[in-house]
N, C-alpha and C positions, 0 to 999 in steps of 0.2 A: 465639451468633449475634447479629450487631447489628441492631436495630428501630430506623427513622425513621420517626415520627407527627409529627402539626400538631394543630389543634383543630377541634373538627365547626362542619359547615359551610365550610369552607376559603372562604376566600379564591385568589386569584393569588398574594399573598405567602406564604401559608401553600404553597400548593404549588412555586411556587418555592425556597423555601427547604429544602424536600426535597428537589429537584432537585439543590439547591446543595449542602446536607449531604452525598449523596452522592457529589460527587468527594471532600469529606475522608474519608469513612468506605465505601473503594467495594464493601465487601462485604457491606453493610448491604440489608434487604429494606424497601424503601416500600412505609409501607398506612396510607391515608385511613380515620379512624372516621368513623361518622356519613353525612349526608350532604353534600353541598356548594353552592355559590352555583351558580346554573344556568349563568353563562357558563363556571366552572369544569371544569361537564358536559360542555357541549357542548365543550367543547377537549379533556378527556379522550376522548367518543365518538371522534374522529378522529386522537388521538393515542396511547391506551393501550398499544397495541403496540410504540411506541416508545419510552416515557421507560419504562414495565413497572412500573406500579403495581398492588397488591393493596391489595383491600378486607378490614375487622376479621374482617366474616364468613368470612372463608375461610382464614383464617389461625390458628394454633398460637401460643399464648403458653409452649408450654410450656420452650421450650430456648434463650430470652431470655437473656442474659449481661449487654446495653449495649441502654438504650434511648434515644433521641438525638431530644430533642422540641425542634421548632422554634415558634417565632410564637406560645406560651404557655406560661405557668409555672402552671395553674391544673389540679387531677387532673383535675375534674369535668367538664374542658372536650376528653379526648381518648380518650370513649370506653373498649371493652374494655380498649387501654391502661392505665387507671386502676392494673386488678389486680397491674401490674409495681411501682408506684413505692410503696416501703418491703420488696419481696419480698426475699428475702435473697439476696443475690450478684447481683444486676442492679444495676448499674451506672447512674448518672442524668447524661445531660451536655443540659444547656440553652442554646439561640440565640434570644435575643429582642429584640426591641426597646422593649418595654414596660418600665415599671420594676418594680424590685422592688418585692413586700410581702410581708407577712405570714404572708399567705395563703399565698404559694407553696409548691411542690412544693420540698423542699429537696435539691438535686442534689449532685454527687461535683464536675461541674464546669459553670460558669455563667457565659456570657459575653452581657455588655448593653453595650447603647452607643445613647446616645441621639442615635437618626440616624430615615430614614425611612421604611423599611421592614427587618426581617430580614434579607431577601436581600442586600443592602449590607452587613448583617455578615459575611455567609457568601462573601459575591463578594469582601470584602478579601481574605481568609485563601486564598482561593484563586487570586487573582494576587499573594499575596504568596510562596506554594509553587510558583508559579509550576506548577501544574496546568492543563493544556489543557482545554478544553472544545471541545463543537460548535456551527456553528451555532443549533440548535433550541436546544442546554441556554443558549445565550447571550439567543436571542430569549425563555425560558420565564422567565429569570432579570430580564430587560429588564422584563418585563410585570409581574413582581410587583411591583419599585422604583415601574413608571410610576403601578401602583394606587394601593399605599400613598400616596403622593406625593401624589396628582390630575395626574398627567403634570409632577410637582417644583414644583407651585403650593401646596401646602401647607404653612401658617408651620411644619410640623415638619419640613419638608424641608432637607436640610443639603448642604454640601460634597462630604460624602461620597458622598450620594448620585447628586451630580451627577457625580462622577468617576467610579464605578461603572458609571453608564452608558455614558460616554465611553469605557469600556473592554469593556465587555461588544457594544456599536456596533463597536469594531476586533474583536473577535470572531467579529463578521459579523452579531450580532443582526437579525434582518426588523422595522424602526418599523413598515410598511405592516403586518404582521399583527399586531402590537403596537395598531395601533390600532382597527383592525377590530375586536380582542375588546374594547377598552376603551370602545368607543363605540356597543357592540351597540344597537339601537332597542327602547325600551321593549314589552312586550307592550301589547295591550290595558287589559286591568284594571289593568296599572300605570301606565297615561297615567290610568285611571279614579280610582283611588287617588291621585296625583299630584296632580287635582286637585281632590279633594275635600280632600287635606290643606293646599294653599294657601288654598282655602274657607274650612276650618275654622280657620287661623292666626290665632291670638290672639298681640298685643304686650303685654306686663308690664312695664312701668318700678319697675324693683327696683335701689333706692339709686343713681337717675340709670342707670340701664344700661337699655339698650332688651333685654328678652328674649322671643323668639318661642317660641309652644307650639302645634304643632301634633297634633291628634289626631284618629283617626277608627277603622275598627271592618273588619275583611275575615272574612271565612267560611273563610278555609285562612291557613297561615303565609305571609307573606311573605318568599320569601329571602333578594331584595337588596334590601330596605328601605334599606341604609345607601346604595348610589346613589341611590335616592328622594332622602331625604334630604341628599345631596349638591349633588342637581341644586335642590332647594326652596332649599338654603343660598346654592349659586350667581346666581341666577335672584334671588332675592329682596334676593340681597344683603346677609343678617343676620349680626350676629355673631356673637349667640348662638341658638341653636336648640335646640328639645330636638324630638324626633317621637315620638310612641305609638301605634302600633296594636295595638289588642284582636283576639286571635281568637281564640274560644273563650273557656278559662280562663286564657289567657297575653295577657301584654300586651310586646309590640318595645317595646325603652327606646332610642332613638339620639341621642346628644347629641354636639355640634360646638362648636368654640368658635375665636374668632379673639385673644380678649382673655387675655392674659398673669394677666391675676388672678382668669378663670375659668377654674379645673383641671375641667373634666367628669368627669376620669378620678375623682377623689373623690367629685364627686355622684354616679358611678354606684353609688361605694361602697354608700347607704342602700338601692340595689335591690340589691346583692351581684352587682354587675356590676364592671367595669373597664374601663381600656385607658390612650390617650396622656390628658395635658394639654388636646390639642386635640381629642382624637375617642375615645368611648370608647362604654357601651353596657350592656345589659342586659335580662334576661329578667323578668318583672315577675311573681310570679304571689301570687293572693289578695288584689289589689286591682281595685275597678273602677275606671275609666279617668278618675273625679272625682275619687275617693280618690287615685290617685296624683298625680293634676296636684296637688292640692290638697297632699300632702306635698312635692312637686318645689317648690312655691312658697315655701314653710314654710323648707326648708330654707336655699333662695336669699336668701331674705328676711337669716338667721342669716349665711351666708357671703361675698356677694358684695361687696366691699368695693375699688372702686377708688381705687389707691394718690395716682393727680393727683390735684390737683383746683387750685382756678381759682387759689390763694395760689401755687401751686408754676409757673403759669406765665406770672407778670407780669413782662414783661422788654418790652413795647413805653415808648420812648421819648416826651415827647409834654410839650408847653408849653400853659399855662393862660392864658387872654383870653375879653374878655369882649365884652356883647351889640355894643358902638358899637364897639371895636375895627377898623382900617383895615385893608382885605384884603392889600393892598403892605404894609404895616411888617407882619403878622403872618406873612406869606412869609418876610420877613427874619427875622424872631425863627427861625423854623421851619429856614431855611437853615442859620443861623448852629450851631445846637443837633443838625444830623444827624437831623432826625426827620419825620415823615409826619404827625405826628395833632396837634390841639388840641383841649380840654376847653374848653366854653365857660360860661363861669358868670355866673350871674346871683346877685350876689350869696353866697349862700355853698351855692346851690344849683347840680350840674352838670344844665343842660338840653338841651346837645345835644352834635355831635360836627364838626369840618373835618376834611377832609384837604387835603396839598397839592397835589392832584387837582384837588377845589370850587376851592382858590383858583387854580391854574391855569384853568382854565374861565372865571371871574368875568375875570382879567385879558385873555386874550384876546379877549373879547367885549367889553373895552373900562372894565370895573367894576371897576378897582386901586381905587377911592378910595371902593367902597362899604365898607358896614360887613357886620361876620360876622354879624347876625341874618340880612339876608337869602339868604344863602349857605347855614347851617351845617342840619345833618340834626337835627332835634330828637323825629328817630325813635330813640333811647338804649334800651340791653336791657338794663341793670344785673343785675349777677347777684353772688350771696356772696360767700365769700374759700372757704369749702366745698362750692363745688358741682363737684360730679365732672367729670371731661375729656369726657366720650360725653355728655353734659348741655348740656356748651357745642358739642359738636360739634352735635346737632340743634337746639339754637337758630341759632347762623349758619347751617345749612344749612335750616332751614322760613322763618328772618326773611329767608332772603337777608342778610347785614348780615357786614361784613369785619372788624369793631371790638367788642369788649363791655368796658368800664367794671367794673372788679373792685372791690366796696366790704366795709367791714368794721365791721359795723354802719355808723353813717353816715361812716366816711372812706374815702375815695378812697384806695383802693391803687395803682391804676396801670390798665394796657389789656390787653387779651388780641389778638391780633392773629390770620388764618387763619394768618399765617409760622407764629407762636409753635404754633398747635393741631399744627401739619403737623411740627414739630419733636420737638413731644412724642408723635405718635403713631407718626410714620417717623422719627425720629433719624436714622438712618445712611444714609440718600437724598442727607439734605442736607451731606453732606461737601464741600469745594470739591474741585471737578477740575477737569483743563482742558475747554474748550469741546469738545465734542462733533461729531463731523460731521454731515451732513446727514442726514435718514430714507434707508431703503434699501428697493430693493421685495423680496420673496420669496428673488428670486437672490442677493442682498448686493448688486444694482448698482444707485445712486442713479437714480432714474429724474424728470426734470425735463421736464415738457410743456413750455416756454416757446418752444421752437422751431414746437414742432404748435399751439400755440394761436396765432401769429404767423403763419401759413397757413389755419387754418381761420375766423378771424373778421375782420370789416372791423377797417381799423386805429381805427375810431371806438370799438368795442366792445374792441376790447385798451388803448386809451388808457384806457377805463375801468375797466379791470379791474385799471392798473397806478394808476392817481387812488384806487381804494380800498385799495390796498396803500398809499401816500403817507399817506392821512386815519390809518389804521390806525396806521402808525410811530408818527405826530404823536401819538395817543392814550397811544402805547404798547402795546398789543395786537395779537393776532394775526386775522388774517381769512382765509376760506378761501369758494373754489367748490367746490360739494359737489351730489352727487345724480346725479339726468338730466343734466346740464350736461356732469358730469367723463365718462362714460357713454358721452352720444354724442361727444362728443369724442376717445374713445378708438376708437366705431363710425367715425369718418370721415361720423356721421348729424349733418346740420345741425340746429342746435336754439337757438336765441337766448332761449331761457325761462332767464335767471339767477338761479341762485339762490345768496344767498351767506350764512354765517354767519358771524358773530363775539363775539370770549368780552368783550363789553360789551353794554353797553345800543343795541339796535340802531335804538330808537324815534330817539335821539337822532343816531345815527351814519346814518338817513336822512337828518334835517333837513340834516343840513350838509353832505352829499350830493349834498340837492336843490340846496343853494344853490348848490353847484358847477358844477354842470352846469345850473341854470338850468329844472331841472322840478318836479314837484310832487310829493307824498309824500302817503300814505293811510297809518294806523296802527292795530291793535289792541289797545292798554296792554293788556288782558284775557291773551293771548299770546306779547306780547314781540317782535311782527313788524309790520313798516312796508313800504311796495311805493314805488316811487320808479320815476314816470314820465317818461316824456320823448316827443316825437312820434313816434319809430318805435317805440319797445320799451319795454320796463320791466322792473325790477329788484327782486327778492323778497328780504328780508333781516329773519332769526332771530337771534337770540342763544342761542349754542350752550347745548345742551339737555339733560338726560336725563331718564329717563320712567322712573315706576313703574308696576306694576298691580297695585288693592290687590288684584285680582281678577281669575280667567278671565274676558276677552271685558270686562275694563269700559276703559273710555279711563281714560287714564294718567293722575297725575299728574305734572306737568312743572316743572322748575328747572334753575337753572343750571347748567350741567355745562363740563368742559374738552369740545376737540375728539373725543377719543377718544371720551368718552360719547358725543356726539351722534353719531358712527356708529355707532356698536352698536346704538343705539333702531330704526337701519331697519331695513326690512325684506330685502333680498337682498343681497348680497357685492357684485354687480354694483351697487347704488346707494348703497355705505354707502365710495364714495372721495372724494376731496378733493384739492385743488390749492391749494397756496401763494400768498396773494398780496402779502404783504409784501416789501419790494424786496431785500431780502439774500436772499431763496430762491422769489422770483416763479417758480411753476409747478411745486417742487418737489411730484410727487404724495404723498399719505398712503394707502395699499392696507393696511390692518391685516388684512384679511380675505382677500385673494389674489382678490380683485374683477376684475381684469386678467386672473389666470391663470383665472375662468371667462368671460373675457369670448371668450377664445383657443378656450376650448374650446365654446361656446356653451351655456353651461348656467345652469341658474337652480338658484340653491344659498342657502338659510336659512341665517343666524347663528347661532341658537342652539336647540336641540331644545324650547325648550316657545313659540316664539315662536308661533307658531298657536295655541296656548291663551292666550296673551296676549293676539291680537290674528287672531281668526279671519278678518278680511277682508283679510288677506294671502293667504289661499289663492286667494281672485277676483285679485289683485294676481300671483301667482303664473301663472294661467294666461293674463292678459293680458299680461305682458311674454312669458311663452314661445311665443304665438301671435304676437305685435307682430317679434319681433326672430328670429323661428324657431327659437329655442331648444329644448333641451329640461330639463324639471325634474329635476334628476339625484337617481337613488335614491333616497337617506336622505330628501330633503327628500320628495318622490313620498309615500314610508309615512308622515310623519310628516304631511301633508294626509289623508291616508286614515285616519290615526288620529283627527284633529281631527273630521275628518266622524262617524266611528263615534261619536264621544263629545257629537256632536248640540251641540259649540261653539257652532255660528255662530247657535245657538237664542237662547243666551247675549247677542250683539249686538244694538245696538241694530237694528233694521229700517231706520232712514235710512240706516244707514251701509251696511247691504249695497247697498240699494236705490241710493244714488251706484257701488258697484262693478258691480253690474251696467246700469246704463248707461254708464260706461265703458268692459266687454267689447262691450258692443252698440253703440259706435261708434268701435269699431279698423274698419280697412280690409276687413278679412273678417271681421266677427263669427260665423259660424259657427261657424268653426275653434272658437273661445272656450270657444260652447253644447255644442258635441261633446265639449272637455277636461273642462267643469262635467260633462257627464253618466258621461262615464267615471268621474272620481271622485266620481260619485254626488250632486253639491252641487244638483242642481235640488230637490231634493226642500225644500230650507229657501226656496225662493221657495212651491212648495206641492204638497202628500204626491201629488198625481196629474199634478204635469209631466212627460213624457216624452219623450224625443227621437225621435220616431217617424218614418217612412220619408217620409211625408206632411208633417212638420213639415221636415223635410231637402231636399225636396222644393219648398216655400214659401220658404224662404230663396231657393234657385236662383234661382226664378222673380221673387223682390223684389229680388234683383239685381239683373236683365234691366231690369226697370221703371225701378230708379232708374238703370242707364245711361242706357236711352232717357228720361228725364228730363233728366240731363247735359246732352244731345248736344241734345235739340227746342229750337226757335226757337219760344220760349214769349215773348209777350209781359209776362206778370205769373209768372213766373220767381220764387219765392221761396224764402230757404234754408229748409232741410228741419231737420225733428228727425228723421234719421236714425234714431235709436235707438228712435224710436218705432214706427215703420213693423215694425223688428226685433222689436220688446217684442210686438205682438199678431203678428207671426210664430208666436215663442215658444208664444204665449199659445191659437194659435186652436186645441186641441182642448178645450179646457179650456170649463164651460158662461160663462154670464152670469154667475150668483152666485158663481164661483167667483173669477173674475175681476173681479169686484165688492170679493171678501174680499182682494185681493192688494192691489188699488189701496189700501185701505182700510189693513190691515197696515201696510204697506210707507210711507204719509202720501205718494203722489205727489201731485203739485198739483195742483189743482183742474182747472186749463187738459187738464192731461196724462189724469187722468183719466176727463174728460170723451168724449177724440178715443177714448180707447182702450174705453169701455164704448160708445159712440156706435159703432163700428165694429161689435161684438159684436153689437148690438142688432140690426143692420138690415145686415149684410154677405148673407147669406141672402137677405131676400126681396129686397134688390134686382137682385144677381146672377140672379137668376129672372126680375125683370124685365125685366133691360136684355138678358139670353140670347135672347127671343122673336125669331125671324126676323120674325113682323109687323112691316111697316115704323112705323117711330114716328116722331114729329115731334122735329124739334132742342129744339124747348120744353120738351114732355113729360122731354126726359132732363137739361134743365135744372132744371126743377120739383123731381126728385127728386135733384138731386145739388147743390145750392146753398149748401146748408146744411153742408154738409160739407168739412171740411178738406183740405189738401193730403195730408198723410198718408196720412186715411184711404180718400181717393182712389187714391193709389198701390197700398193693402194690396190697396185691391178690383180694381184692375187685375191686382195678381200671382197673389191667389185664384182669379181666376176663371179657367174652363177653356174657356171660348167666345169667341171669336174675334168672334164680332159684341158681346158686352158690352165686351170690351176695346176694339175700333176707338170704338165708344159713349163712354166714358168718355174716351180720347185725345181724342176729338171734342170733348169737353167741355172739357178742358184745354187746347186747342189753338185753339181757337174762340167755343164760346157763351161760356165764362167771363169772354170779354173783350170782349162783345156790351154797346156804352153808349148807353141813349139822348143825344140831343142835345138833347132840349127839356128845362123845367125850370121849380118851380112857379110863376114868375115868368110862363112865356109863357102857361100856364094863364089865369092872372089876368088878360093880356091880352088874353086872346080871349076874359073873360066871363065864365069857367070858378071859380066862388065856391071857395073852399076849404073842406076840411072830409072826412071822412075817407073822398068819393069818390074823392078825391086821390090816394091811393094804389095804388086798385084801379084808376086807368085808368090809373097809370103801369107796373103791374105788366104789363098785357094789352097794351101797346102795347108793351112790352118783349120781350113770347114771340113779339110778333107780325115783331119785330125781328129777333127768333134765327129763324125760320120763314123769313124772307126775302121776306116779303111789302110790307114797308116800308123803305125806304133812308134819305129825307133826314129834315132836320127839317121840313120842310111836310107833309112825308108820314105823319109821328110826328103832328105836331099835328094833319090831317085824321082822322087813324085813332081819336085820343082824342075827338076830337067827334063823330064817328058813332058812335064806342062812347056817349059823352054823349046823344046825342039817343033811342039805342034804352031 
């Protein structure tokens, strides 16, 4: 009888590849040892009775003939299994994709190829026999390629793989369930672990090589550690990574590599692990989690050795002049030679750096016939003739700087240029081909606004938008409207707030902006962002961006990045589009994320699964666009807010920054809606542990409605705008006591102003509601006395609190009337009826004043008779 195993634990390749073994060998019995990865489980729970797999425990080893082990060569790694391989008359045939050693299981017959996943070897052989398959064994087969792969994104992913797929798709493969299991939502404790491992990430620069180690310690095995680790690799961006977690006596060994001349599959060797080059792995045990980091480093230290380094890639061009040098003849030299750079020397020292950029710059503005001191960058980064390629790659990319100076001891070897680094790191990118067509959206059809943007905006704002496409060309560079802009442009929703980015210096690309159009320009060197105003509107411009977080919930840091970066850093699909504005593809959109297709569908959908750990007040950002635009947050992204909450994120953020998203929510057009989404997903509680959205609280919203309509609509003389958000905030706020409400303000650093209206509310909302409820008739003064002091706001809160009909007409009264009660006389007439000054002064202007609101005095004779009989009593 023939047996087909995999290795414990299974993966999707490992099971697929059983799948697959079994059309060549169809009378063969599949049985999984061990256990397996949990999404494994859960596809088996609903599948077992169709593809008819058995488990080691239920099964007979005794009447084996041919054992047919896939996705490992390693005994120890498959279980009861083991007992077959050397037993006499069993038969060993192996499908792997790992490479061979030593170690292995030495088989009858052994088939490798280094591709990228198994199943790709097993999927040849089976469309080269030309054996049918089903749906399901196509979609089971699909899924293992898409794992091994990373969905065909990993450097071990090949050719083959990708045709495999292409064939196992005409098969009829299901991608839809294909991705469902591939993109299962983290549990809990693994968002938990997740991020205490980005926490605990330590960087080692070992022989110029940036390498990340992360570790941390769990109470049960972790199955799919190796997605953990995936998603950390993804998300972080590293090249190299190693992960450890301890549990128990055992320590998870998972190492990744992107770099060609580090084989992980070797370092796993010293733990008596294995796997790819690129991804390999191991069981630790009899070290604690110091001890191994500590040999992991040891050994690194001994092997890691990259092959570039800065001698191997000096090939920029570049002409030597010096400080007094004439900016026009050093163009020409520069022309003439085919080259972009000069060394500028002072004597037998190089002290800085041109391009023909600076001197184009210099000329235009009029400065051909200055000299290159004043021009030239004499920010220079000199670096060895041996220092490693990842070495020079974080220097240009932390100096920002395009250029580095290669020397050898003190001579000048030549330039390193970013062409040259991007050469030597993507060779085969940069092949010539022909020009390329334009971007395409989702469908494959070019999709170009320039018609819809020629309809939706005055032609004074499209002249503009085509004037920064012009600036742009001139530069050289590219420029893009990106965000809310692209957004509501796609809603048919008017919105003149522009925002634009481009991959230069945007402080500079305002100024000359402004001068174009003849307004003024505001800049933040600190950020890289300038605002460029004009009388009606004004215009916001970045230079394109990308963000790290060294850490859950901390602000990024930010550098230059192409276009693409800078959409990925947002936050929704729906705000991370963009629009062309350079004159060869003016309006052609950029949709990397299918931003369009939820625009269609109305939903609000995350980029990337740990972006809420990144940046927890996207989840407030989250429930304000899906109340604003009526959307709804679809699924995935839904649990992965509910996981961020569980995991007490937004603890992690700064308090300003929530505290600007939630007065954002609380002045959209219905901020209710907002408070009602915060409470479903639980987020009141990080304003503080006893907010609650109570029937009562639900209830005062209504009613603060009502108020500020009829605020709207009254013919108010002294009519002032409102801080909306405010009137909402003690809404929110009113079950909560004084001190508590004390501690938020406080918390949270609202400002002093704001602070003030809102504990001043708390304070004294109560008794005077009590008071001004009395049916006792009371005098217009009296309800002036006690409400004068008090803000518009908190005037409105108390009108919408109160439940009495006569405190309400009271306070409108107030608003309507006494507030705008002015004397006419003034201390001047005082003075000249006799009236000495001094700090009676004040006390007969206050009494002639109530006496005003009372109605008992009209003119100014009458004001100043009233003040002198008050004088003379």
């Amino acid at each position: 009888m023939d047996l087909i195993t995999t290795h414990t634990n299974a993966d999707f390749d490992a099971l697929a590849s059983m799948i697959a073994a079994r059309k060549l060998y169809p009378n063969a019995k599949l049985v999984l040892p061990g256990s397996q990865e949990r999404a494994v489980r859960e596809f088996m729970s609903l599948s077992e009775d169709l593809v008819k797999i058995e488990y080691e425990k239920d099964v007979s080893l005794d009447d084996i003939d041919r054992l047919i082990i896939v996705e490992t060569r390693f005994a120890k790694r498959i279980g009861r299994m083991e007992q077959l391989v050397g037993k006499k008359g069993v038969e060993i045939h192996i499908y792997d994709h790992h490479p061979r050693t030593e170690y292995n299981i030495k088989a009858d017959r052994d088939v490798f190829k280094r591709v990228g996943a198994t199943t790709t070897i097993l999927t040849e052989l089976i469309k080269k026999r030309r054996i049918k398959i089903t749906p399901l064994e196509a979609t089971i087969m699909a899924l293992g390629i898409y794992e091994d792969t990373g969905s065909l994104t990993f450097p071990t992913t090949t050719k083959a793989d990708i045709d495999m797929v292409s064939f196992l798709f005409s098969q009829g493969a299901d991608l839809n369930l294909v991705s469902s299991y591939l993109r299962r939502e983290f549990t809990d404790e693994e968002l938990r672990l997740l991020a205490e491992l980005i926490k605990s990430t330590e960087i080692h620069i070992i022989n110029g090589v940036n390498v990340a180690i992360a570790a941390s310690t769990s109470d049960d095995y972790v199955e799919d550690l190796s997605l953990l680790a995936y998603k950390l690799e993804e998300v972080e961006n590293y090249n190299v990574i190693f992960v450890m977690v301890q549990s128990k006596d055992k320590i998870q060994f998972i190492a990744r590599s992107r770099l060609p001349f580090v084989n992980v599959a070797k370092i796993c060797d010293i733990f008596d692990g294995g796997g790819h080059p690129s991804a390999a792995g191991a069981i630790i045990k009899g070290l604690s989690l110091t001890e191994a980091k500590k040999r992991l480093i040891n050994y690194l230290r001994r092997r890691i050795r990259p092959r570039i380094k800065a001698n191997d890639l000096v090939s920029a061009k570049y002409i030597e002049v010096g400080l007094d040098d004439v900016i026009s003849e050093t163009k020409k030299k520069m022309l003439e030679l085919n080259t972009e750079y000069a060394i500028v020397r002072d004597g037998r020292r190089v002290i800085g750096l041109i391009t023909i950029k600076d001197l184009d710059k210099a000329i235009t503005r009029g400065f051909g016939h200055s000299r290159i001191k004043g021009y030239m960058s004499s920010s220079i980064f000199p670096i060895k003739s041996n220092t490693p390629i990842y070495t020079i790659q974080k220097i240009m990319y932390e100096k920002d700087v395009g250029c580095l100076p290669v020397f050898k001891g003190k001579r000048l070897l030549g330039l390193i240029t970013r062409s040259d680094l991007m050469r030597a790191l993507h060779g085969r990118l940069f092949q010539e081909v022909e020009k390329q067509p334009p971007s395409f959206g989702r469908q494959g059809t070019p999709v170009n606004l320039a018609p819809q943007i020629k309809r939706a905006f005055p032609k004074k704002i499209v002249e503009l938008l085509k004037l920064i496409g012009k600036i742009a060309d001139e530069k050289g560079f590219r420029a893009f409207a990106v965000g809310g802009f692209v957004r509501d442009l796609l809603l048919s929703v008017e919105n003149f707030d522009i925002d634009i980015v481009i991959e230069a210096d945007a402080i500079e690309f305002a100024r000359r902006l402004a001068k174009e159009v003849g307004g003024d320009y505001i800049y933040h060197k600190r950020f890289g962002t300038a605002t460029v105003t004009m009388p009606t509107f004004k215009i916001d411009l970045a230079m394109t961006r990308t963000e790290v977080y060294e850490r859950p919930a901390a602000l990024p840091t930010v550098k230059f990045g192409p276009i693409e970066n800078d959409l990925f850093r947002r936050d929704f699909t729906i705000n991370a589009m963009a629009f062309r504005l350079n004159k060869e593809d003016f309006g052609e959109l950029l949709d990397p994320f299918d931003g369009r297709g939820d625009l269609k569908e109305k939903r609000i959908r995350i980029l990337h699964d740990l972006s809420f750990v990144d940046d927890p007040t996207r989840i407030f950002r989250a429930v304000r666009f899906e109340q604003r635009l009526n959307f709804e947050i679809e699924p995935h992204t839904e649990s992965l807010i509910k996981k961020a909450v569980g995991l007490r994120m937004i603890d992690r953020t700064q308090k300003q920054r929530v505290r600007e998203e939630i007065i954002a929510i609380l002045s959209e057009e219905e901020p209710l809606k907002g408070v009602e989404r915060l409470s479903d997903l639980n987020e009141l509680r990080f304003i503080h542990k006893n907010l609650r959205l109570k029937r009562s609280i639900v209830r005062l919203f209504d009613s603060t409605d009502e108020v500020l309509s009829w605020y709207s609509r009254a013919d108010l003389k002294r009519k002032r705008l409102l801080d909306r958000w405010l009137i909402y905030f003690m809404a929110m706020l009113n079950g909560l006591s004084l001190n508590e409400i004390q501690k938020i303000c406080d918390d949270f650093v609202f400002k002093k102003s704001d602070t003030s209206r809102i504990v001043s509310y708390k304070r004294k909302s109560n008794r005077l509601l009590s008071l001004l409820s009395k049916k006792a008739k009371l005098k217009p003064s009296q309800i002036y006395r006690w409400l004068c002091d008090l803000s518009y706001e908190v005037l409105l809160m108390l009108t919408a609190k109160s439940k009495s009909q006569t405190a309400r007409r009271r306070i409108m009264a107030f608003l309507t009337r006494y507030i705008n009660v002015k004397l006419s006389v003034h201390g001047d007439d005082f003075k000249e009826a006799g009236i000495k000054p001094g700090p009676h002064f004040k006390e007969l202007m206050q009494k002639t004043l109530y006496a005003k609101i009372d109605n008992k005095i009209k003119s100014k004779e009458q004001e100043l008779c009233y003040a002198m009989n008050l004088r003379r009593r």
